[in-house]
VEXTI-485169 format. One record per residue (C-alpha): residue number from 1; residue in three letters; x, y, z. Coordinates in nm, 4 decimals, padded with zeros to 6 digits. Layout:
i / aa / c1 / c2 / c3
NUM / ALA / X / Y / Z
...
This chain:
i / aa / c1 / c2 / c3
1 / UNK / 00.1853 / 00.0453 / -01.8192
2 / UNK / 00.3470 / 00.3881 / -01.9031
3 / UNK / 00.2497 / 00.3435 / -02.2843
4 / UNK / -00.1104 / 00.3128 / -02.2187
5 / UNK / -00.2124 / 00.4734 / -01.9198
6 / UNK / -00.1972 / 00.8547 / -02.0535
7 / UNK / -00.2018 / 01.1994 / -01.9048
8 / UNK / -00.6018 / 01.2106 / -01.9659
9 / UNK / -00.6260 / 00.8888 / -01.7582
10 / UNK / -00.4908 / 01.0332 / -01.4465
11 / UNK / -00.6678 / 01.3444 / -01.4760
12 / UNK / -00.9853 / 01.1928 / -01.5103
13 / UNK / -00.9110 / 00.9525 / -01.2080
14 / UNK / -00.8000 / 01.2412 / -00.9518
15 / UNK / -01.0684 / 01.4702 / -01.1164
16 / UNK / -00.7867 / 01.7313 / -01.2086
17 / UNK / -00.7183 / 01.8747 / -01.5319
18 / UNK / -00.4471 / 01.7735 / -01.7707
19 / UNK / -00.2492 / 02.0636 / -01.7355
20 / UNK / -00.2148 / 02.0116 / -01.3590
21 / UNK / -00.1583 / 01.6426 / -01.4317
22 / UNK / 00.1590 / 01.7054 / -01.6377
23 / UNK / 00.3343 / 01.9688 / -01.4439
24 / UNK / 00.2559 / 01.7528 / -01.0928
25 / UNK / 00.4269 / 01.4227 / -01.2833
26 / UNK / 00.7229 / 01.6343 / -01.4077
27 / UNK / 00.7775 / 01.8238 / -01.0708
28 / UNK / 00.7143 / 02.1359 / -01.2440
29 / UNK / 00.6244 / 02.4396 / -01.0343
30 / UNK / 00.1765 / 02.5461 / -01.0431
31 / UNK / 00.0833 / 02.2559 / -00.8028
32 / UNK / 00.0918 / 02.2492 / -00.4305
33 / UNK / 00.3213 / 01.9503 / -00.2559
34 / UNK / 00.0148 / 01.7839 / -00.1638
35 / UNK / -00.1789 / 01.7904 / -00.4938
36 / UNK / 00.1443 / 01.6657 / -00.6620
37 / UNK / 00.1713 / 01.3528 / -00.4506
38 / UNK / -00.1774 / 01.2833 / -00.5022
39 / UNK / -00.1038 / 01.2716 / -00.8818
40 / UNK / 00.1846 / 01.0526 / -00.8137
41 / UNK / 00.0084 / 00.8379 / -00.6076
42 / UNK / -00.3104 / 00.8001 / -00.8526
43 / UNK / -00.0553 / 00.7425 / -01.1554
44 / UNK / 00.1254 / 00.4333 / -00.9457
45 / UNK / -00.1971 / 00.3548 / -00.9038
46 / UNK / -00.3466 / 00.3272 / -01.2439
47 / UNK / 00.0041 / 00.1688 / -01.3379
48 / UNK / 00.1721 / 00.4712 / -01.5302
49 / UNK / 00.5368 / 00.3764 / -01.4060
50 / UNK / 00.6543 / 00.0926 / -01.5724
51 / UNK / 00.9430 / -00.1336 / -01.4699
52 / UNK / 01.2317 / -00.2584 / -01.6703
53 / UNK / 01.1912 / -00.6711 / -01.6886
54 / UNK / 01.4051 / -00.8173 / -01.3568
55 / UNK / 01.6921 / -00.9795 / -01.4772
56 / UNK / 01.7498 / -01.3574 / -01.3286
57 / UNK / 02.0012 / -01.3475 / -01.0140
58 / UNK / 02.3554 / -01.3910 / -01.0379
59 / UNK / 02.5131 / -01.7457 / -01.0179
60 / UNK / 02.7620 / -01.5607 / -00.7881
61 / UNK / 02.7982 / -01.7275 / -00.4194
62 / UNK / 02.8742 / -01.4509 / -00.1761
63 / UNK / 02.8649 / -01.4693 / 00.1343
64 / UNK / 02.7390 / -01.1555 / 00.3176
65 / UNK / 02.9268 / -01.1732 / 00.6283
66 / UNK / 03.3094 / -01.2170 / 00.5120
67 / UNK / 03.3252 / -01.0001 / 00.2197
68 / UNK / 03.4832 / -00.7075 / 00.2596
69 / UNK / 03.2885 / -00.3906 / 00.2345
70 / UNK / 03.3626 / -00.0029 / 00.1906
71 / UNK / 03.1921 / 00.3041 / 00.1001
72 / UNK / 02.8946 / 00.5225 / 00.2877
73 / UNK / 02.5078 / 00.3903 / 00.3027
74 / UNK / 02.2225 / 00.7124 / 00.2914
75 / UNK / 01.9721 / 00.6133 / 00.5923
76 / UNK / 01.6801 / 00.7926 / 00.4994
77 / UNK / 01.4043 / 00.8697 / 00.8254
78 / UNK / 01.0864 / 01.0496 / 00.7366
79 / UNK / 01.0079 / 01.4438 / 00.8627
80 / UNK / 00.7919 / 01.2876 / 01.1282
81 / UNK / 00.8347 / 01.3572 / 01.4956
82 / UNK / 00.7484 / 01.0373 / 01.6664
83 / UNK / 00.9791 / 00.8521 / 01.4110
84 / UNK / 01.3314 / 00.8973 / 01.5360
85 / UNK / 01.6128 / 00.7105 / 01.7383
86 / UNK / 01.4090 / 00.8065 / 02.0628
87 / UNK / 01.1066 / 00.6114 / 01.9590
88 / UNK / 01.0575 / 00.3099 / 02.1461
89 / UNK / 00.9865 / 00.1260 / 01.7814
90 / UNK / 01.1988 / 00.3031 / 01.5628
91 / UNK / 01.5174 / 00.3573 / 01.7888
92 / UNK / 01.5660 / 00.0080 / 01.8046
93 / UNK / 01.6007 / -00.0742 / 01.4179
94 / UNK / 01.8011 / 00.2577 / 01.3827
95 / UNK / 02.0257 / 00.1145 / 01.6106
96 / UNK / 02.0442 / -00.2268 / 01.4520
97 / UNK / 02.1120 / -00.0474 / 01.1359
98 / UNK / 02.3789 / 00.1460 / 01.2754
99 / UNK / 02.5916 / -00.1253 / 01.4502
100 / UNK / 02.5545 / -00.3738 / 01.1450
101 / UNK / 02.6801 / -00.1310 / 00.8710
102 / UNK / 02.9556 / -00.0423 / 01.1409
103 / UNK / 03.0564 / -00.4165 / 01.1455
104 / UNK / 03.0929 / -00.4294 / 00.8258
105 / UNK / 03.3200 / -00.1379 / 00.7786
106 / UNK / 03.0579 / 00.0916 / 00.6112
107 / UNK / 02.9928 / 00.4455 / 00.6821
108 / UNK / 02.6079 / 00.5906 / 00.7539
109 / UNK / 02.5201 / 00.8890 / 00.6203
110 / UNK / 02.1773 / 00.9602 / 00.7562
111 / UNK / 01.9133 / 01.2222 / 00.6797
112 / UNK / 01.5691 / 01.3526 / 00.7650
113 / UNK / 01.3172 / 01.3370 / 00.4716
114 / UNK / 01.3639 / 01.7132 / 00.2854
115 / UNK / 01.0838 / 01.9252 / 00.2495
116 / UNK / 01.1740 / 01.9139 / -00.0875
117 / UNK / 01.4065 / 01.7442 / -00.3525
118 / UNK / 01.6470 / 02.0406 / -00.3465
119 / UNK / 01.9162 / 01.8528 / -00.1089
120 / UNK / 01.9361 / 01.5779 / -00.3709
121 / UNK / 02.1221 / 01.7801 / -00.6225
122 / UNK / 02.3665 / 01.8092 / -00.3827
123 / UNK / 02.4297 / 01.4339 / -00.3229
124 / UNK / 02.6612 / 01.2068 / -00.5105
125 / UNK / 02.5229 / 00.9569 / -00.6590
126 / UNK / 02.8997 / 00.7856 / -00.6868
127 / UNK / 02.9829 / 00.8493 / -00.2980
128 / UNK / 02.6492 / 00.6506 / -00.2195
129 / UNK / 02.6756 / 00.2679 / -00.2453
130 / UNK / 02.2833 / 00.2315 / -00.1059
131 / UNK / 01.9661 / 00.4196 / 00.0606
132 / UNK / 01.7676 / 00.2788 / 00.3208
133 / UNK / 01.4358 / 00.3854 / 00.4196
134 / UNK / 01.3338 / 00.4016 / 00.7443
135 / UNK / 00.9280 / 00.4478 / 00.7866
136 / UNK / 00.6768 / 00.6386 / 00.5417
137 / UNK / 00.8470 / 00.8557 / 00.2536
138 / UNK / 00.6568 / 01.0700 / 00.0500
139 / UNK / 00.6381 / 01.0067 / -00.3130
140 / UNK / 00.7817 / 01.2825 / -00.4295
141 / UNK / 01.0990 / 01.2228 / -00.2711
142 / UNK / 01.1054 / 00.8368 / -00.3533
143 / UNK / 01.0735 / 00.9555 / -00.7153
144 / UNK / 01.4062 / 01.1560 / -00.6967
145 / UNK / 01.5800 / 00.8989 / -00.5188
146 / UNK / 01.4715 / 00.7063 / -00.7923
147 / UNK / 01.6953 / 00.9205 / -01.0814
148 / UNK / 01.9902 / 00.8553 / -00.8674
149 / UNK / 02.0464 / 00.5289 / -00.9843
150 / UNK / 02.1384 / 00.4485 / -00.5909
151 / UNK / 02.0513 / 00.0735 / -00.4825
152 / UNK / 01.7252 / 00.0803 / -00.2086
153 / UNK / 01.6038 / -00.0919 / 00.0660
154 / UNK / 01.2928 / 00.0153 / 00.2294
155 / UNK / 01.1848 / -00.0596 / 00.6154
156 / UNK / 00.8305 / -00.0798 / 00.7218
157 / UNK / 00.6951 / 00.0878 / 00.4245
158 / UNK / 00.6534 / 00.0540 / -00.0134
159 / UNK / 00.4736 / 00.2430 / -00.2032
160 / UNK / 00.3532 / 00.1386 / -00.5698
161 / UNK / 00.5498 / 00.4358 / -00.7696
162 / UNK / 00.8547 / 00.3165 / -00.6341
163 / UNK / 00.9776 / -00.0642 / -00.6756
164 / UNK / 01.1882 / -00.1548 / -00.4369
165 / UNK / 01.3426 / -00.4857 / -00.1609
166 / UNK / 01.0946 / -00.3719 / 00.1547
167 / UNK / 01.1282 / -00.5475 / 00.5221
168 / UNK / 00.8374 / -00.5913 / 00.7414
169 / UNK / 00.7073 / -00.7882 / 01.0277
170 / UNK / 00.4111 / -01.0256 / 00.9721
171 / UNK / 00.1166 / -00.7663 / 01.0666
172 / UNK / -00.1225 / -00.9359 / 00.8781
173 / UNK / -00.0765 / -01.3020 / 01.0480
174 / UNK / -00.0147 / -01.1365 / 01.3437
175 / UNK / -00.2772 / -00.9168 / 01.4102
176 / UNK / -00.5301 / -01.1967 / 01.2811
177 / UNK / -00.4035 / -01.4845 / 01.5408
178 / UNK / -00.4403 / -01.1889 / 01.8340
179 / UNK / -00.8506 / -01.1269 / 01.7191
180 / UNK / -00.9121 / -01.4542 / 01.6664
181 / UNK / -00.7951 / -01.5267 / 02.0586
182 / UNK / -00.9910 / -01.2686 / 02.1525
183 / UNK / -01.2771 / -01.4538 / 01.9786
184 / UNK / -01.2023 / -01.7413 / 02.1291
185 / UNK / -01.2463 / -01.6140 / 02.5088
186 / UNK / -01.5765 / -01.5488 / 02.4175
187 / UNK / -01.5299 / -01.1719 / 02.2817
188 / UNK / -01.8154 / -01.0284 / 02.0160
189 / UNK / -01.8303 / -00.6568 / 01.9966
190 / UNK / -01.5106 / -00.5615 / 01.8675
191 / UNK / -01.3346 / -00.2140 / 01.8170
192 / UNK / -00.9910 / -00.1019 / 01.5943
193 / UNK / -00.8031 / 00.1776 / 01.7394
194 / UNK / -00.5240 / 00.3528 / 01.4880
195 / UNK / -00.5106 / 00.5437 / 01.1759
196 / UNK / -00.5191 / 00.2581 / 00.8980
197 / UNK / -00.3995 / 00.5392 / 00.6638
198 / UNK / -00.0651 / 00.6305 / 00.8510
199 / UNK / 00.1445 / 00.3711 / 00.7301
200 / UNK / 00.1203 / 00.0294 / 00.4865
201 / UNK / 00.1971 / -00.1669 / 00.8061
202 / UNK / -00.0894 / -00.0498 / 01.0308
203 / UNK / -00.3467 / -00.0967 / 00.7076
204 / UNK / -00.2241 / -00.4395 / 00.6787
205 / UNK / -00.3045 / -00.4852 / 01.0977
206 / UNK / -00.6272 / -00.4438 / 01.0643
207 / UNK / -00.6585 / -00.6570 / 00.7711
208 / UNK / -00.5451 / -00.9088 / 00.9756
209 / UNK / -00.8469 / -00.7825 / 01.2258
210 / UNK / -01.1032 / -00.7579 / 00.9525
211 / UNK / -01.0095 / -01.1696 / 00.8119
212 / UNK / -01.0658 / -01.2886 / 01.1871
213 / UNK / -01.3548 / -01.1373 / 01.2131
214 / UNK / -01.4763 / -01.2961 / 00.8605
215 / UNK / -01.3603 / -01.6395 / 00.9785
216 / UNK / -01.6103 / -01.6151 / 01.2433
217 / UNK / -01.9044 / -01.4648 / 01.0840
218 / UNK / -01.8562 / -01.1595 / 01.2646
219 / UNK / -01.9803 / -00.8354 / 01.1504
220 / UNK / -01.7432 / -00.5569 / 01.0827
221 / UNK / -01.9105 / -00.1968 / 01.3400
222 / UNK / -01.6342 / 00.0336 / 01.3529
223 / UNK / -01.6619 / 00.4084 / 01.4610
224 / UNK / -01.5245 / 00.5637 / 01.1072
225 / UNK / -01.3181 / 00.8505 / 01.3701
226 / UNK / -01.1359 / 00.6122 / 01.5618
227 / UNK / -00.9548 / 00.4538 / 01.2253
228 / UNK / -00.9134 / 00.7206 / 01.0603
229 / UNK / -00.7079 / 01.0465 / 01.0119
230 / UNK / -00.9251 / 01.2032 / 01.2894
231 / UNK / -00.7971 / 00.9974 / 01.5222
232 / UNK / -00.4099 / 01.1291 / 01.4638
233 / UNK / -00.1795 / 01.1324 / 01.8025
234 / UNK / -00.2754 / 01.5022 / 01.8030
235 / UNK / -00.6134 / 01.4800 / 01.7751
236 / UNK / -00.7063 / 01.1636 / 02.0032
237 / UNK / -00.7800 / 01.3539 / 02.2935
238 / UNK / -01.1338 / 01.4888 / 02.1027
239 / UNK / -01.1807 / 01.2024 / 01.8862
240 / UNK / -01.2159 / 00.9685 / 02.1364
241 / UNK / -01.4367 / 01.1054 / 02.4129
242 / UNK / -01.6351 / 01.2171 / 02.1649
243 / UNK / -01.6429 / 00.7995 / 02.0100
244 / UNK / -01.7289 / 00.6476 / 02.3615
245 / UNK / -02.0111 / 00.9218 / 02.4284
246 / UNK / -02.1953 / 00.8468 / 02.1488
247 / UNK / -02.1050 / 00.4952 / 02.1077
248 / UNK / -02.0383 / 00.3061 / 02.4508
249 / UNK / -01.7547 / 00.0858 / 02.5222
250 / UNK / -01.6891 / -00.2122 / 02.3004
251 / UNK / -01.5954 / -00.5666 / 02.4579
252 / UNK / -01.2145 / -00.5097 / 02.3175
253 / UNK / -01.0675 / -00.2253 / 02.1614
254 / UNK / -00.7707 / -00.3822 / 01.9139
255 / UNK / -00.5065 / -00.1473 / 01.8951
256 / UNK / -00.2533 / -00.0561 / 01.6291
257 / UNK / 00.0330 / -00.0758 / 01.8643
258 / UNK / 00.0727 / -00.0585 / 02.2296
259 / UNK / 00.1329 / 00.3448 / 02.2096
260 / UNK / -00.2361 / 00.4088 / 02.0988
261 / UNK / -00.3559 / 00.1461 / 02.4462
262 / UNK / -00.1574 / 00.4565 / 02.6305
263 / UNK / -00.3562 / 00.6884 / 02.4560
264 / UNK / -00.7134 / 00.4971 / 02.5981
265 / UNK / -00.5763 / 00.4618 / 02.9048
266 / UNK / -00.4906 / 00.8110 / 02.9350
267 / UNK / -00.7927 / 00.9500 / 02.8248
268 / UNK / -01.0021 / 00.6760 / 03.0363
269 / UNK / -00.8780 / 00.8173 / 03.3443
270 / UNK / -00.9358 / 01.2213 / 03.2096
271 / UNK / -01.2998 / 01.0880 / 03.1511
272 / UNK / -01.3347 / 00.9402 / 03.4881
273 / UNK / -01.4053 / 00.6106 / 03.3689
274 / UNK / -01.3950 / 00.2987 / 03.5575
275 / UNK / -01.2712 / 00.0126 / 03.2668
276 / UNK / -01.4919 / -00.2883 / 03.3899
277 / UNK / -01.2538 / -00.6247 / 03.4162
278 / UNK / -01.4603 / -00.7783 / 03.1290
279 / UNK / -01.2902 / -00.5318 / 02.8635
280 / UNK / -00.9376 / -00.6352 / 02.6882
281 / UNK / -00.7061 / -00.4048 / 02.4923
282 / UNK / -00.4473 / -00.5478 / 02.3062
283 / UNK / -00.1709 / -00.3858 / 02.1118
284 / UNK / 00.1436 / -00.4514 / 01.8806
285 / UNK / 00.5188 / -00.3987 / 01.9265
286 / UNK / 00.5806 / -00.4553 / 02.3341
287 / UNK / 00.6277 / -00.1298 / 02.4353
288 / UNK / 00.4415 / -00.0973 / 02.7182
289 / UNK / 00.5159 / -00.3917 / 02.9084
290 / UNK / 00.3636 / -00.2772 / 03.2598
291 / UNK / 00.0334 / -00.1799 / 03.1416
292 / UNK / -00.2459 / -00.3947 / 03.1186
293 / UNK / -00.2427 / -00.5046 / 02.7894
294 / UNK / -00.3798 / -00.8447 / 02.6946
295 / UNK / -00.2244 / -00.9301 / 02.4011
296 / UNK / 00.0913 / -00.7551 / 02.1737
297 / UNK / 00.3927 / -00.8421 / 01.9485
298 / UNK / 00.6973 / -00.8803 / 02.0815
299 / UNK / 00.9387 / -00.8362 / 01.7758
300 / UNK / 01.3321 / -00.8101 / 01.7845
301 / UNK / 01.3529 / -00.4786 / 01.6221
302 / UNK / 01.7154 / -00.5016 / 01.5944
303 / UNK / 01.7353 / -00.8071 / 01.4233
304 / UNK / 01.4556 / -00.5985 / 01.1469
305 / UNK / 01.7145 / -00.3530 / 01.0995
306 / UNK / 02.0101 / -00.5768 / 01.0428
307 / UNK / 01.8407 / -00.7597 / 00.8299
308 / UNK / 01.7432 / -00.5006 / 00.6050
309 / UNK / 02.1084 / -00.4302 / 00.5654
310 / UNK / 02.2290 / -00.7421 / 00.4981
311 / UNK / 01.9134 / -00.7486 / 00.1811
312 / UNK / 02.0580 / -00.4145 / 00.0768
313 / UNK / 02.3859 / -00.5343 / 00.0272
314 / UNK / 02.2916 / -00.8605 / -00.1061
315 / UNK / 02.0816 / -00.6195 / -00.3683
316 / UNK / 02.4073 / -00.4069 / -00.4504
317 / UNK / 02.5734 / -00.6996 / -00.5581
318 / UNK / 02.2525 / -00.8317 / -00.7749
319 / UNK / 02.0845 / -00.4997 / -00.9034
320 / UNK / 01.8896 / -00.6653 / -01.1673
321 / UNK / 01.7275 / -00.9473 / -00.9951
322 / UNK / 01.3575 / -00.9617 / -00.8714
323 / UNK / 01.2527 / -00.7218 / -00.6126
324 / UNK / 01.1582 / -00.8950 / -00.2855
325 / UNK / 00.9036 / -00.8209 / -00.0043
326 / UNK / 01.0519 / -01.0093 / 00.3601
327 / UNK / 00.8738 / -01.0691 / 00.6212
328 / UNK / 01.0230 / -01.0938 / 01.0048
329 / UNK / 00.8526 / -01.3156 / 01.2164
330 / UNK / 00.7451 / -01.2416 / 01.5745
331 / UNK / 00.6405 / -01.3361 / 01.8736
332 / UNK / 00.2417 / -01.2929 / 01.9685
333 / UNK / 00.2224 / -01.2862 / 02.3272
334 / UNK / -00.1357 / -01.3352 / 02.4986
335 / UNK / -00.1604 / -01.2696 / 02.8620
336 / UNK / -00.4669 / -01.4477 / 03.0799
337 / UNK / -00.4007 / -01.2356 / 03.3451
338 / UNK / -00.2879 / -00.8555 / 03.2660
339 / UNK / -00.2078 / -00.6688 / 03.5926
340 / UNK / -00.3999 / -00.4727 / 03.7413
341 / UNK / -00.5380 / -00.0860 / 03.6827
């Protein structure tokens, strides 16, 4: 809680001083971007931004789809370059946002995550009727959306300085009932492929890989490089070789999401290797239907995104009431027979 958790606290957790500490939480100007949203993130961490008490949900019977609605929503996307309407994940729920808010009557207003909180001043916080995030914003910006006052729903991300309604699929569940198939077939020497650090939904993928693995007593060998930042789109192409080299091929690499299986296959045939038929790789999302992919998650991405507008209007017309986490179920799809290389 604010009231307990001091300036001191933080400092001694991120191992900066005090002085550094306060002018990172007020936004002051002495610390770099990047220092600043580690402060942010070790303060929502240690609990330093406290919540107003939810207020119970109104008695009020509305139903979503007949009311009449007007005004503009913000749709938020991150300064990434693979997140965008071209991605094969993203464009999909951009698009189901889109045409749902334009059913409704309801202007989009949408914007790429500012490089810094500058742009906000120039928004009106009365024009806006909601925000929704699409993928991982930074702190620092989630913050100033926060002084708006502005209604939020996030997609495929939350972060703990910023309460807020969040949509995801079930990664966890997911992921788990894909390794323990894998299992099941007779598979032991396991590999994750995917920065666990990108995003909260990837993290909670391979904790879905780590619990089957527990259930069946089997011990947890990863190479460090290939779940971690190293192993970034940019830098796959060395982190990987390098991995296999020193390490050999595993039984099954278990992939973040069918983008990072194109990424082994891509860099199995610029090593000249020759995948034997007893190795799987399975993925997440269905994106890459005609590669040989063993298992992946087939999820309606437009139905994610119209969801998450019908929970953000739902929250404009209860702005007090508890904040919710929903999960979208999906389809796991296992495939006996993947085609061939």
């Amino acid at each position: 809680m604010k009231g307990k958790v001091t300036i001191q606290a933080i400092a001694d957790y991120t191992g900066l001083s005090k002085f550094a500490v306060s002018r990172g939480l007020s936004g002051k100007s002495g610390v770099s971007p990047q220092t600043r949203e580690s402060i942010l993130k070790a303060a929502a961490h240690l609990g330093y931004f406290k919540e107003s008490p939810n207020a119970p949900v109104s008695n009020e019977l509305t139903d979503l789809n007949t009311r009449e609605w007007s005004g503009t929503v913000l749709v938020l996307f991150p300064n990434v370059r693979y997140q965008n309407t071209e991605s094969l994940y993203w464009g999909p729920i951009i698009n189901g946002i889109s045409t749902h808010l334009d059913q409704k009557g309801i202007n989009i207003l949408t914007l790429t995550e500012p490089k810094d909180d500058s742009v906000f001043s120039l928004l009106n916080p009365e024009a806006i009727m909601g925000i929704l995030t699409v993928g991982c914003i930074s702190t620092s910006i989630l913050l100033e959306i926060k002084r708006l006052g502005i209604p939020v729903m996030m997609v495929d991300h939350n972060d703990p300085a910023f309460k807020s309604d969040a949509i995801f699929t079930d990664n966890l569940s997911n992921m788990r009932i894909i390794t323990t198939a894998a299992i099941r077939k007779g598979y032991r020497n396991f590999q994750f492929v995917g920065n666990i650090k990108d995003a909260p939904s990837f993290y909670e993928r391979y904790l879905g890989f780590r619990a089957a693995l527990e259930d069946h007593d089997i011990e947890l060998k990863q190479i460090p490089s290939l779940i971690g930042p190293e192993n970034e789109h940019e830098k796959f192409h060395e982190t990987f070789p390098i991995a296999i080299r020193q390490h050999g091929l595993p039984e099954a690499f278990i992939c973040i999401n069918d983008i990072v299986v194109d990424h082994i296959l891509y860099q199995f045939k610029q090593m000249n290797i020759t995948v034997p038929d007893s190795l799987i790789l399975t993925g997440y999302d269905n994106t890459h239907p005609n590669h040989p992919i063993w298992a992946t998650v087939n999820i309606d991405m437009e139905q994610l995104g119209k969801r998450a507008v019908d929970q953000l209007l739902w929250r404009i017309l209860n702005p007090e009431a508890v904040y919710e986490k929903i999960l979208i179920q999906a389809d796991v799809i296992i495939r006996d027979e993947v085609l061939a290389r």
